[in-house]
C-alpha positions in Angstrom: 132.0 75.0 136.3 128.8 75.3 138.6 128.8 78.9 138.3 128.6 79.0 134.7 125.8 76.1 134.7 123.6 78.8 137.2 124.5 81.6 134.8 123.9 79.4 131.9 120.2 78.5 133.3 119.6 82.0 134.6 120.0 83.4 130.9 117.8 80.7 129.4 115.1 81.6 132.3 115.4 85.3 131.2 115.1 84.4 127.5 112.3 82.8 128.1 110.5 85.1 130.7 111.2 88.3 128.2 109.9 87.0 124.8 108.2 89.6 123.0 104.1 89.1 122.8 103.1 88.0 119.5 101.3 90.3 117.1 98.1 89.3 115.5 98.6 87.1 112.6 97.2 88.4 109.1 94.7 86.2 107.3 92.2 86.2 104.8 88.8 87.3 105.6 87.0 84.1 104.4 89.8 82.1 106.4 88.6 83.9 109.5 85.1 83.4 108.7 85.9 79.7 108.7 87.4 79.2 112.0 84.7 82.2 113.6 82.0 79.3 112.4 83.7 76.5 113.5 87.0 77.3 115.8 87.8 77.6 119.3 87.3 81.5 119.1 86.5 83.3 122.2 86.7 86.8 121.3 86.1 88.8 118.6 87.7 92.8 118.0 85.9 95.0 115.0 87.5 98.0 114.4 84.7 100.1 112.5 86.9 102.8 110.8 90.1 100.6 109.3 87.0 97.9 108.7 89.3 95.2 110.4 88.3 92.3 112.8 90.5 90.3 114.7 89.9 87.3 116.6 91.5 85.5 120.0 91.6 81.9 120.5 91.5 80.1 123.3 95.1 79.2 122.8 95.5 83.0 123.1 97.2 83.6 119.2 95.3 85.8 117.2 94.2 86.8 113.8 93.1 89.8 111.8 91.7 90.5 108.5 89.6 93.1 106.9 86.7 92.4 105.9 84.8 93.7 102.8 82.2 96.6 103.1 78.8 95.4 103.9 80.2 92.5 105.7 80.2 93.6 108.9 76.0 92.9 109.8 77.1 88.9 108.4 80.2 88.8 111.0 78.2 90.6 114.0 75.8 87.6 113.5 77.4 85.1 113.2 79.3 86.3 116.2 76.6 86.3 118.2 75.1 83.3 117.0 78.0 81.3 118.8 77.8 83.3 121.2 81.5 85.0 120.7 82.1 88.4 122.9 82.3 91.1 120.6 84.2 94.3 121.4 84.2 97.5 119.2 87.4 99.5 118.9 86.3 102.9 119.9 86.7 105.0 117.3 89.5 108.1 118.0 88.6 111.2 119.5 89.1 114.5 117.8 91.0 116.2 120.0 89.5 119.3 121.9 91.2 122.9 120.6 92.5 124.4 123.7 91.0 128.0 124.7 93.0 130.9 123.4 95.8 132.4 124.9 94.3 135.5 126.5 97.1 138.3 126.7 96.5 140.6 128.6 97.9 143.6 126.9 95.5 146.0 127.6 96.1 145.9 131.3 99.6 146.2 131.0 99.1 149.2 128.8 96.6 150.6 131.3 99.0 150.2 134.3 101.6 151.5 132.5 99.6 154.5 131.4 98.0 155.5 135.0 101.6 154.6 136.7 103.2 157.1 133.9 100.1 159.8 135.2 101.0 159.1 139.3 104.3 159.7 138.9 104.0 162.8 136.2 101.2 164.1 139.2 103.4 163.2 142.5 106.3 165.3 140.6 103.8 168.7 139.5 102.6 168.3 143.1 105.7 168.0 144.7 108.1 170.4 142.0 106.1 173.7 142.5 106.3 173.4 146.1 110.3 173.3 146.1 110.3 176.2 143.6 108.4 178.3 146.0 110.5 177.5 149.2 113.5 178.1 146.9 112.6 181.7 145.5 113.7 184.7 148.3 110.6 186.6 148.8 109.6 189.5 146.1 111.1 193.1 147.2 109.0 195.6 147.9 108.1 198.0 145.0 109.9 200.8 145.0 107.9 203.6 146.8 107.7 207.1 146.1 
């Protein structure tokens, strides 16, 4: 009975420890303007290229909206009028081409081709040499 009143605590404790983190909730852009004028707001995200913002309590929850084109000089403003830190979403980096692929088939080709001459010049230096030791030595022309 005890044991399955510690495991029964210890799963509630884990439960509670591993909730997910909560994602920012979608509003309307003129309800966000609201609560940037007068709410507990302590921080402030603009992401320039979706043309989002998203706000951070002080409660820690969160809310996003896009906001129409234009709009973003008003909301900056206004921002820093209460004195809200603002943060810019960098915007993403286009990614750098890696350098080519060198192959280097040339200098295989030219090894190849000055390994293909030593051997073909070790063999006509060392193939007329046997020859020679080989051959029994020229007769003597027949005198008269």
């Amino acid at each position: 009975m005890r044991r399955t009143g510690l495991l029964a605590a210890a799963l509630v404790a884990l439960g509670i420890a591993a909730r997910p983190a909560l994602a920012a909730t979608p509003v309307s852009y003129p309800q966000l303007l609201s609560q940037v004028r007068s709410g507990p707001v302590i921080r402030a995200i603009i992401n320039r290229t979706r043309g989002d913002v998203e706000i951070k309590f002080r409660d820690l929850s969160e809310w996003e909206a896009f906001y129409p084109r234009g709009a973003q000089p008003e909301l900056q403003r206004l921002l820093h009028e209460r004195h809200i830190r603002v943060l810019f979403a960098s915007r993403p980096q286009p990614r750098r081409s890696r350098p080519a692929i060198v192959h280097h088939h040339l200098r295989y080709i030219a090894a190849a081709i000055i390994a293909a001459l030593a051997v073909i010049g070790a063999a006509s230096y060392l193939y007329p040499r046997r020859r020679r030791a080989a051959r029994p030595p020229a007769a003597a022309p027949p005198g008269p």
